[in-house]
mmCIF entry with sequence, helices, sheets and N, C-alpha, C, O atoms, coordinates in Angstrom:
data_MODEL
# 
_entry.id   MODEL 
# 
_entity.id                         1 
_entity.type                       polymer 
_entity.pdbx_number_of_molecules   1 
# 
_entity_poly.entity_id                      1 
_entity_poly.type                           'polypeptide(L)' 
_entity_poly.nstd_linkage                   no 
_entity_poly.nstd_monomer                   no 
_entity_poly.pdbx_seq_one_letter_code       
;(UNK)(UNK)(UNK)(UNK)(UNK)(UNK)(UNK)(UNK)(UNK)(UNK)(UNK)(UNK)(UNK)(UNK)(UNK)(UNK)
(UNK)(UNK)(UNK)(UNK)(UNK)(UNK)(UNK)(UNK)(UNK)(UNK)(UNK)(UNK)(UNK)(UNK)(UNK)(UNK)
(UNK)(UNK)(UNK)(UNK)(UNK)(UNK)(UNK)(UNK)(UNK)
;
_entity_poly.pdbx_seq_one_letter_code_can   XXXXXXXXXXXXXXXXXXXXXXXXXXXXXXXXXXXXXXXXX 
_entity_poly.pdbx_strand_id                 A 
# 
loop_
_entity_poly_seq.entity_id 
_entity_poly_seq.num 
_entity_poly_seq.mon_id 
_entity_poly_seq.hetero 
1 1  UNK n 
1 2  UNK n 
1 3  UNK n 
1 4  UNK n 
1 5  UNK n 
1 6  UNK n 
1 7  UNK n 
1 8  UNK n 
1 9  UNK n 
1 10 UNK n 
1 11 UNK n 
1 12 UNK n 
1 13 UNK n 
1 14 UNK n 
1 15 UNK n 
1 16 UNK n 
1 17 UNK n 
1 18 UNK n 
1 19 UNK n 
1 20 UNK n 
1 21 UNK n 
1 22 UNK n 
1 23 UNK n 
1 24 UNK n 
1 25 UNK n 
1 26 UNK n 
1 27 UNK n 
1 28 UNK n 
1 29 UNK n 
1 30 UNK n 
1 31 UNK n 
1 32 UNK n 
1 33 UNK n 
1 34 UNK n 
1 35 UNK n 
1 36 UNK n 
1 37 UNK n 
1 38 UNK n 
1 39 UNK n 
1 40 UNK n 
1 41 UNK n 
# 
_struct_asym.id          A 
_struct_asym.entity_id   1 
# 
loop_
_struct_conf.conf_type_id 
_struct_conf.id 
_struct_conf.pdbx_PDB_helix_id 
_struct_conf.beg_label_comp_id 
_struct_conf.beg_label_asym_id 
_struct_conf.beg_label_seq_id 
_struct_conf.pdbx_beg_PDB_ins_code 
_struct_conf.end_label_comp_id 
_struct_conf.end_label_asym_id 
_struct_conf.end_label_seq_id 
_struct_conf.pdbx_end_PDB_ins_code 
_struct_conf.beg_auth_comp_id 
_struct_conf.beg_auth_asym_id 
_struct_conf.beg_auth_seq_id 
_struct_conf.end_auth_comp_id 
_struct_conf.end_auth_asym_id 
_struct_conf.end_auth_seq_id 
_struct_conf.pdbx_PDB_helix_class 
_struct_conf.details 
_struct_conf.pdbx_PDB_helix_length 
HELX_P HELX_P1 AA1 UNK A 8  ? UNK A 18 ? UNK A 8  UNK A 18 1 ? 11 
HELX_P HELX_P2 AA2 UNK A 25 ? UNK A 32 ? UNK A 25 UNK A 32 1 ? 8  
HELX_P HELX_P3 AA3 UNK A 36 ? UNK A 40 ? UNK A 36 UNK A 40 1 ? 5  
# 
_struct_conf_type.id          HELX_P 
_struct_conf_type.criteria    ? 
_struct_conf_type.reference   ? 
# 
loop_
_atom_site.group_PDB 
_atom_site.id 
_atom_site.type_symbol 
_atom_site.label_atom_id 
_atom_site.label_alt_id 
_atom_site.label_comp_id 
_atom_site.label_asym_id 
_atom_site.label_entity_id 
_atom_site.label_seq_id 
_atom_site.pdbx_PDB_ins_code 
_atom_site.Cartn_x 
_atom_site.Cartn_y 
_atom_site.Cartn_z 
_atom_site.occupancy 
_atom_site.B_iso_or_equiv 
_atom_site.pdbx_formal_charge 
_atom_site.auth_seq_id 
_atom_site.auth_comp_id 
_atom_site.auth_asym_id 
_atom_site.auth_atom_id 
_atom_site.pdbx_PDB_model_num 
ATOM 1   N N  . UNK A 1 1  ? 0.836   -1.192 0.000   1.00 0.00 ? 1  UNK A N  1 
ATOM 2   C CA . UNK A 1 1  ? 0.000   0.000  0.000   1.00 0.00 ? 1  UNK A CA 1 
ATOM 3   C C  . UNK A 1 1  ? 0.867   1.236  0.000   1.00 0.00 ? 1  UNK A C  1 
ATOM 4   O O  . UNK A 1 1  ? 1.932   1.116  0.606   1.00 0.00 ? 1  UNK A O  1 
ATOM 5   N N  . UNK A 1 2  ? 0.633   2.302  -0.518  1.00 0.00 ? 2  UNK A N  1 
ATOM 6   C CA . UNK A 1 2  ? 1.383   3.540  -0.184  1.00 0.00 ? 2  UNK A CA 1 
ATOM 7   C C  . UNK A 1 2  ? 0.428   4.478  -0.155  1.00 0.00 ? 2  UNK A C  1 
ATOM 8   O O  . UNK A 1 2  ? -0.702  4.499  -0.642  1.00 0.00 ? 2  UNK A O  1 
ATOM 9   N N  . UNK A 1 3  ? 0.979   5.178  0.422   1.00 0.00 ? 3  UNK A N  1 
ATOM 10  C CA . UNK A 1 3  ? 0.361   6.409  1.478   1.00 0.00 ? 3  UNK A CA 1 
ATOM 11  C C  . UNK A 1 3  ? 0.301   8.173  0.315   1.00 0.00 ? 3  UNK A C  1 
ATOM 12  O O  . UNK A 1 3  ? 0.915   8.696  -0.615  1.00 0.00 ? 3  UNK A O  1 
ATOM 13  N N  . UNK A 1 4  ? -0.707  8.399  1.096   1.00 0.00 ? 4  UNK A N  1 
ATOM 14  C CA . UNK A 1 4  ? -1.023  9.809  -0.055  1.00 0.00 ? 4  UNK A CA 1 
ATOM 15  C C  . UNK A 1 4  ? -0.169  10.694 0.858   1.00 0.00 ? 4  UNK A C  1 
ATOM 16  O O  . UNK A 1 4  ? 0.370   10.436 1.934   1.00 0.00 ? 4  UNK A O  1 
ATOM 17  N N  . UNK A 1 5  ? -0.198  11.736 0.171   1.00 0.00 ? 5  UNK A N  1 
ATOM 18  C CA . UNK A 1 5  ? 0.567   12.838 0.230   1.00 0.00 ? 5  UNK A CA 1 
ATOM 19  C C  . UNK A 1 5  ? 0.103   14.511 -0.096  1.00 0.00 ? 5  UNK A C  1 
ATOM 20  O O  . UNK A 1 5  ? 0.716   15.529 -0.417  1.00 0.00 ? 5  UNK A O  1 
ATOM 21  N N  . UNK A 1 6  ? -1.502  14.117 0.218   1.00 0.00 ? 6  UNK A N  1 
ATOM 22  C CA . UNK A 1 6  ? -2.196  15.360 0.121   1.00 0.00 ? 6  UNK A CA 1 
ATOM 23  C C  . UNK A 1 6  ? -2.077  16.598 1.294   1.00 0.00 ? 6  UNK A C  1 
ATOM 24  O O  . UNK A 1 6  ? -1.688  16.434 2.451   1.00 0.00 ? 6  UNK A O  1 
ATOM 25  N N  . UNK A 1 7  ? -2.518  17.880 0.674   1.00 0.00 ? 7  UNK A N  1 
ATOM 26  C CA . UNK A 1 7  ? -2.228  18.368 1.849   1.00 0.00 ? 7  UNK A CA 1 
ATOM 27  C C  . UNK A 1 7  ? -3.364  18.831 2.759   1.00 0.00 ? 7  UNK A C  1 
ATOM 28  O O  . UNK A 1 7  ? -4.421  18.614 2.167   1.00 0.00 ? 7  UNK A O  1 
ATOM 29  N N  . UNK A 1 8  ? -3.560  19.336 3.862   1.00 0.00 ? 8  UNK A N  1 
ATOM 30  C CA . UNK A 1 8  ? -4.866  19.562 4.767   1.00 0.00 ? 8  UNK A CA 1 
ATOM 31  C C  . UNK A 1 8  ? -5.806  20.321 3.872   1.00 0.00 ? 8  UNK A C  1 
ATOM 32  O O  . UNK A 1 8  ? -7.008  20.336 3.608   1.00 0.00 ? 8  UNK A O  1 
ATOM 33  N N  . UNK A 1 9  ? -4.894  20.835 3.588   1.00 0.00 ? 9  UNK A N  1 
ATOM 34  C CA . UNK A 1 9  ? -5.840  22.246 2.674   1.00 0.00 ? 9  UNK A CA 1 
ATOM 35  C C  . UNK A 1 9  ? -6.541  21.293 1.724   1.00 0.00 ? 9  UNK A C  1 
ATOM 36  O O  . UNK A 1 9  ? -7.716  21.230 2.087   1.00 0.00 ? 9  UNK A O  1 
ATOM 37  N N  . UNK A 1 10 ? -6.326  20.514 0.649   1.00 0.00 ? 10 UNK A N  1 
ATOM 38  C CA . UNK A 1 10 ? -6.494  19.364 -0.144  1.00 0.00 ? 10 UNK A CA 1 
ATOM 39  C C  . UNK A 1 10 ? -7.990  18.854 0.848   1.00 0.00 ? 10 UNK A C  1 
ATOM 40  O O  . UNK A 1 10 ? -9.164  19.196 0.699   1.00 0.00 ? 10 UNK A O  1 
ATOM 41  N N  . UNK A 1 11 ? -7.453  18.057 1.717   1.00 0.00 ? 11 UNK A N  1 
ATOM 42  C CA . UNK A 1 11 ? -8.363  17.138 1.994   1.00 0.00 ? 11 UNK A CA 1 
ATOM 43  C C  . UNK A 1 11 ? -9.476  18.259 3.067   1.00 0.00 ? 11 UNK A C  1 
ATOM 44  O O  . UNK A 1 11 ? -10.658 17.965 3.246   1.00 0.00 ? 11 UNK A O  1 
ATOM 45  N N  . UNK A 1 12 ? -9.088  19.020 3.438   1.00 0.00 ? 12 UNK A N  1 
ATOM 46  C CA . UNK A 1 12 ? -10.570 20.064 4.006   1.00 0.00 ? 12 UNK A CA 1 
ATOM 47  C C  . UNK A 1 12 ? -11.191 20.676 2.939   1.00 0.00 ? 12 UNK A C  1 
ATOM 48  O O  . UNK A 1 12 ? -12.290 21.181 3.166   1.00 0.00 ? 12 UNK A O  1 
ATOM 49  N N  . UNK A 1 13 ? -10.653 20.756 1.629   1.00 0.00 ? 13 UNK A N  1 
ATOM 50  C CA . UNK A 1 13 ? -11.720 20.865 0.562   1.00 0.00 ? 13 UNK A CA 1 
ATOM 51  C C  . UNK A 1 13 ? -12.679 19.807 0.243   1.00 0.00 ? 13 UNK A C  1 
ATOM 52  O O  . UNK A 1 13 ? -13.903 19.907 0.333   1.00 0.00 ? 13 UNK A O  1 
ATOM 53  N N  . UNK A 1 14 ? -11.956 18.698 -0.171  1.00 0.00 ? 14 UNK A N  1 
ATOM 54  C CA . UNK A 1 14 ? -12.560 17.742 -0.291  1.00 0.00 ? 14 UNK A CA 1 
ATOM 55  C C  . UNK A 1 14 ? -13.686 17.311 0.188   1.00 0.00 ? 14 UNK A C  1 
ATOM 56  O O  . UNK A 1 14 ? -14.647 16.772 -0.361  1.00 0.00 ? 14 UNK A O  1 
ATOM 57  N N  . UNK A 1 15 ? -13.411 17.689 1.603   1.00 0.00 ? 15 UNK A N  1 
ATOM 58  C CA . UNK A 1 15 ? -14.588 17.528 2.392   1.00 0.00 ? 15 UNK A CA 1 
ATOM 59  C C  . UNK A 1 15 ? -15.798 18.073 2.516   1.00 0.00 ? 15 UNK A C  1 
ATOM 60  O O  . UNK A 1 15 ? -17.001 17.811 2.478   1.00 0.00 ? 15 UNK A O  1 
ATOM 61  N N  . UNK A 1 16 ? -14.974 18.987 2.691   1.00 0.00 ? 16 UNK A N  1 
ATOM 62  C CA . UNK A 1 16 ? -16.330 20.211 2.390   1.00 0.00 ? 16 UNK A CA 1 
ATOM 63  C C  . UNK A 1 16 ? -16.955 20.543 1.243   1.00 0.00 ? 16 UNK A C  1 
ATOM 64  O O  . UNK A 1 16 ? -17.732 21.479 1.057   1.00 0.00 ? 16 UNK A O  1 
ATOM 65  N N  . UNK A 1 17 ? -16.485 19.537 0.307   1.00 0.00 ? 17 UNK A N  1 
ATOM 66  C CA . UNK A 1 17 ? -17.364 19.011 -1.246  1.00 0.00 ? 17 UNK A CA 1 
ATOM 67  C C  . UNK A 1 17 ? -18.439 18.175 -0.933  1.00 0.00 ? 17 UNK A C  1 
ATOM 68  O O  . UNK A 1 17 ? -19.604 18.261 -1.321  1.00 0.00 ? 17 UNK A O  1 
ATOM 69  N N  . UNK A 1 18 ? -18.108 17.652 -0.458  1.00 0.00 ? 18 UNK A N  1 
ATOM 70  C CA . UNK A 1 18 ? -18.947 15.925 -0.458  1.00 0.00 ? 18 UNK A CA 1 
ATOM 71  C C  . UNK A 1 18 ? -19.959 16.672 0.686   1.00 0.00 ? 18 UNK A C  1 
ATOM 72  O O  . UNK A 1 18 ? -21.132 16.901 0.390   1.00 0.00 ? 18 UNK A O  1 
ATOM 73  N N  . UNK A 1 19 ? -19.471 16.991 1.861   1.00 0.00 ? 19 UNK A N  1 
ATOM 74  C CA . UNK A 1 19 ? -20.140 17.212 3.567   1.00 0.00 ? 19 UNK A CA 1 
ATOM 75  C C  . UNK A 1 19 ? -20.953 18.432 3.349   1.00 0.00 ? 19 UNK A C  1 
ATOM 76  O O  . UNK A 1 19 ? -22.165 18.462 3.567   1.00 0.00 ? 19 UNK A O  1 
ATOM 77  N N  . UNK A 1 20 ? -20.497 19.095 3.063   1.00 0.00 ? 20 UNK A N  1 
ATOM 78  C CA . UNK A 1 20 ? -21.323 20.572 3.029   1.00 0.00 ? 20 UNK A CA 1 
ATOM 79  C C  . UNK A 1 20 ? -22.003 20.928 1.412   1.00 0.00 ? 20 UNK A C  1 
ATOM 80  O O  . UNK A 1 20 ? -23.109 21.453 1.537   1.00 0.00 ? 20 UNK A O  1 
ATOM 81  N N  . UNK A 1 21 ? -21.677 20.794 0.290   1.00 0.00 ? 21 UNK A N  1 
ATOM 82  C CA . UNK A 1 21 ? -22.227 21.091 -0.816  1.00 0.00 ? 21 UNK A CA 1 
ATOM 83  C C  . UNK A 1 21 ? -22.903 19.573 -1.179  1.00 0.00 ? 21 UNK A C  1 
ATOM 84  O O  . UNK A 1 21 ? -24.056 19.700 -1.592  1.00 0.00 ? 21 UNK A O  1 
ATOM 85  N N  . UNK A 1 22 ? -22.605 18.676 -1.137  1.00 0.00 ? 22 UNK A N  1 
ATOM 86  C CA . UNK A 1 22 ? -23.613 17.467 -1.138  1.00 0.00 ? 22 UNK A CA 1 
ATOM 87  C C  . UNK A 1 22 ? -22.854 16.878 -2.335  1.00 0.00 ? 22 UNK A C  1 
ATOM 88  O O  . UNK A 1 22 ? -23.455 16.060 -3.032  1.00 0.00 ? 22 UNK A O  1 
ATOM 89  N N  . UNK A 1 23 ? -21.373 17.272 -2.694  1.00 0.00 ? 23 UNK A N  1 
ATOM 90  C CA . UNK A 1 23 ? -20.897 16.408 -4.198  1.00 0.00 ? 23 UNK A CA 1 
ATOM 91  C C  . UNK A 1 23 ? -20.542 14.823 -3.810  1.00 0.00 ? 23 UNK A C  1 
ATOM 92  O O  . UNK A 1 23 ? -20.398 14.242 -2.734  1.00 0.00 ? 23 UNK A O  1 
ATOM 93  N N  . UNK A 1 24 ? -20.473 14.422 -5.146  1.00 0.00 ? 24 UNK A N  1 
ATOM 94  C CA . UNK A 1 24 ? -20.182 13.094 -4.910  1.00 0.00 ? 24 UNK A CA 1 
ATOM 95  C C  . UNK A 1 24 ? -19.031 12.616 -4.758  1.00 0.00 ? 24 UNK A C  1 
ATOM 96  O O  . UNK A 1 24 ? -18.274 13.324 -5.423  1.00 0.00 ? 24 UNK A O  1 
ATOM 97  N N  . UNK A 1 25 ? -18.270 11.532 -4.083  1.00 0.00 ? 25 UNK A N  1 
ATOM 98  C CA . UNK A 1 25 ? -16.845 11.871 -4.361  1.00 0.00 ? 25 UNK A CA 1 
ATOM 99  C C  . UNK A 1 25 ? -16.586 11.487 -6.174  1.00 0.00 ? 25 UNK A C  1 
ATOM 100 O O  . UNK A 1 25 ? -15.649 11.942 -6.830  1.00 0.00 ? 25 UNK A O  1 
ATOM 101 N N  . UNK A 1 26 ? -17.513 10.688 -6.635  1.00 0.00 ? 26 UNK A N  1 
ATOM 102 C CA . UNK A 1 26 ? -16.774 10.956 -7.701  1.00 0.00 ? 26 UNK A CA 1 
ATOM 103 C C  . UNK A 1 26 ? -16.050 12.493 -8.443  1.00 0.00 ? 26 UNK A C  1 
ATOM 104 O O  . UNK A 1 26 ? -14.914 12.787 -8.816  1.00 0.00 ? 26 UNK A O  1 
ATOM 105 N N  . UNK A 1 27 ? -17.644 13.374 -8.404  1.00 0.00 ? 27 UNK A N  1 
ATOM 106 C CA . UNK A 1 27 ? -17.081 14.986 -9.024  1.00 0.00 ? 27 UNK A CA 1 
ATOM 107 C C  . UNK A 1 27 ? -16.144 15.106 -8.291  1.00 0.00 ? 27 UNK A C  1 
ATOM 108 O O  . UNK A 1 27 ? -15.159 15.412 -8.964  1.00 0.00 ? 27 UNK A O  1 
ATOM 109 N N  . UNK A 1 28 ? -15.908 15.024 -7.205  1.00 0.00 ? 28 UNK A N  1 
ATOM 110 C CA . UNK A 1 28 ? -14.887 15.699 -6.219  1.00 0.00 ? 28 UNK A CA 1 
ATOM 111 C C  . UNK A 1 28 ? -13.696 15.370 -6.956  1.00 0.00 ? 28 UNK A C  1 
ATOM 112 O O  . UNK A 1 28 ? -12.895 16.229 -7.325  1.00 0.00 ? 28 UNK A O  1 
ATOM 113 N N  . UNK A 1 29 ? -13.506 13.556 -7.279  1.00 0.00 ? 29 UNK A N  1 
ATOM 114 C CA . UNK A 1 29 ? -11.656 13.183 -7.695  1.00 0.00 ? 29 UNK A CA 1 
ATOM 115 C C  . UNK A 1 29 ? -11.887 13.614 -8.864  1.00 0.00 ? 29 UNK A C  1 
ATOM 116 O O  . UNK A 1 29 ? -10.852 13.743 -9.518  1.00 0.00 ? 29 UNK A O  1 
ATOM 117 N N  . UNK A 1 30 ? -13.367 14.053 -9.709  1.00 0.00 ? 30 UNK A N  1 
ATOM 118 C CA . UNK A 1 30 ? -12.924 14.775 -11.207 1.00 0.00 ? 30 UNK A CA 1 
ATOM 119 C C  . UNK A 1 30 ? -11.971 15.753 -11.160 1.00 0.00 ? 30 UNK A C  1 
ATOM 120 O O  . UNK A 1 30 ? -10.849 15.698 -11.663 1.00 0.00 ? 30 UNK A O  1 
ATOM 121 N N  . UNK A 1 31 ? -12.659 17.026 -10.281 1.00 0.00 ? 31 UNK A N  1 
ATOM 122 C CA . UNK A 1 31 ? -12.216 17.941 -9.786  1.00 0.00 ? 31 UNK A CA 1 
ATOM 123 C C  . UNK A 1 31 ? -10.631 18.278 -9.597  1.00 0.00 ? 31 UNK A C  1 
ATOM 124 O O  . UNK A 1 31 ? -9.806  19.071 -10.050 1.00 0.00 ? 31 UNK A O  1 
ATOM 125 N N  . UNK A 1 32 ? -10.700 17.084 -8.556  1.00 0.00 ? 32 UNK A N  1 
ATOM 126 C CA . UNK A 1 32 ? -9.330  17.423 -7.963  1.00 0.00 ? 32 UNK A CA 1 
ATOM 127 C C  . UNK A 1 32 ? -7.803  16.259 -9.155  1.00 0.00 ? 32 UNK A C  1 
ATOM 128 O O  . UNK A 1 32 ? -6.585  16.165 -9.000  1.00 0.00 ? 32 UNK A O  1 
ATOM 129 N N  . UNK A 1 33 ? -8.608  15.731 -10.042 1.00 0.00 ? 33 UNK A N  1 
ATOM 130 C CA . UNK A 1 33 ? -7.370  14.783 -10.896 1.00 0.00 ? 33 UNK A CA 1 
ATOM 131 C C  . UNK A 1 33 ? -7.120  13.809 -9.826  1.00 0.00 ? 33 UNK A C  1 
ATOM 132 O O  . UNK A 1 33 ? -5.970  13.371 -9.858  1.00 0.00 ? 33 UNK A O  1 
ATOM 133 N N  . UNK A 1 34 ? -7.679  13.457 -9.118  1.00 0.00 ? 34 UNK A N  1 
ATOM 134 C CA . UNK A 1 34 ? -7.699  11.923 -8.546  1.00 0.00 ? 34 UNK A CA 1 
ATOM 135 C C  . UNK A 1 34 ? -8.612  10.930 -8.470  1.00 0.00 ? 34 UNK A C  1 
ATOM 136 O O  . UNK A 1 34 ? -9.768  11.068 -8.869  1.00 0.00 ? 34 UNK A O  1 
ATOM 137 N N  . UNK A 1 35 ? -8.148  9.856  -7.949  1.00 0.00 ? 35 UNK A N  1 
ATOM 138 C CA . UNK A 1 35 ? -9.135  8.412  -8.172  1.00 0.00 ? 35 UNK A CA 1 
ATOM 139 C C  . UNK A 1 35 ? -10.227 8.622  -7.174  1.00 0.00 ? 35 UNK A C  1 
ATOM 140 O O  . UNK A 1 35 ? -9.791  8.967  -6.076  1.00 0.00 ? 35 UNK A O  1 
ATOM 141 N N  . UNK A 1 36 ? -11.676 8.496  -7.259  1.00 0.00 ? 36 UNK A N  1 
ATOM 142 C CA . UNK A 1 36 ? -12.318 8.163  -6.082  1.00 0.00 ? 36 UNK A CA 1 
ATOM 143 C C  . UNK A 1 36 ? -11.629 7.595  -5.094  1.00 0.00 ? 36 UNK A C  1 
ATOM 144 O O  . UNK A 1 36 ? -11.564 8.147  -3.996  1.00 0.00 ? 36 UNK A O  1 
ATOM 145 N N  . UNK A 1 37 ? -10.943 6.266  -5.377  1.00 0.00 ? 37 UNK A N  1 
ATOM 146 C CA . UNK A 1 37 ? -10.452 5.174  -4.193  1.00 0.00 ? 37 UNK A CA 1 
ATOM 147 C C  . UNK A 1 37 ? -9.596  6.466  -3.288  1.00 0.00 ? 37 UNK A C  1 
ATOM 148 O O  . UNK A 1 37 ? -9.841  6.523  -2.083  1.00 0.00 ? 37 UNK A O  1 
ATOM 149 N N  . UNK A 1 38 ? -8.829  7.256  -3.750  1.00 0.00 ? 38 UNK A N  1 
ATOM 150 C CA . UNK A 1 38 ? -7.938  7.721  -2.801  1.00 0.00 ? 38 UNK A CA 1 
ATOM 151 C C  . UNK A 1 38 ? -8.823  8.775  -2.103  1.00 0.00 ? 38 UNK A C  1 
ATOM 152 O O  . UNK A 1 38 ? -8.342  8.837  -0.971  1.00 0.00 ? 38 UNK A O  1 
ATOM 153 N N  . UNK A 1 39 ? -9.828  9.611  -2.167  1.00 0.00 ? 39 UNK A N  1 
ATOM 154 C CA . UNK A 1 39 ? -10.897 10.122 -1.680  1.00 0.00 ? 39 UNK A CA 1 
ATOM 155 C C  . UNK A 1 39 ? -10.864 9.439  0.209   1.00 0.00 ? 39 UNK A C  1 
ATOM 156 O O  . UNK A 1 39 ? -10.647 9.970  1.298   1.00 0.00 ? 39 UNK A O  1 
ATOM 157 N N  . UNK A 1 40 ? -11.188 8.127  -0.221  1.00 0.00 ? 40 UNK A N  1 
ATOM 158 C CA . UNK A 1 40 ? -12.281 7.434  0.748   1.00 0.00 ? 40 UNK A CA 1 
ATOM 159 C C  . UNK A 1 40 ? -11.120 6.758  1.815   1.00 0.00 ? 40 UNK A C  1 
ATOM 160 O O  . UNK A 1 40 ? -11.304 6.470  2.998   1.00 0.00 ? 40 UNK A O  1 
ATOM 161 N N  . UNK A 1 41 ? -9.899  6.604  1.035   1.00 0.00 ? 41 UNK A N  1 
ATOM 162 C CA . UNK A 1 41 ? -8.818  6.021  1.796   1.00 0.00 ? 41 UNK A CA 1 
ATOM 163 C C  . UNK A 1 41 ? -7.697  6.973  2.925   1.00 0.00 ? 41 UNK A C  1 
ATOM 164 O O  . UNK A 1 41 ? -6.799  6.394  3.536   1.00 0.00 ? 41 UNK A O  1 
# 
């Protein structure tokens, strides 16, 4: 397995995609040029 390397800022967006605006993670890894899987992991 290897480990991401996102940064807070990164993943408190993320969040606040999915948590607060209601996106899916898919749009979200459109968005951001990543895989769903790494989203959720």
């Amino acid at each position: 397995m290897s480990s991401s390397n996102f940064s807070d800022e990164l993943k408190r967006f993320a969040v606040a995609q999915i948590t607060e605006r209601g996106c899916s993670f898919r749009e979200v890894s459109e968005q951001l040029g990543v895989s769903p899987h790494s989203l959720c992991a």
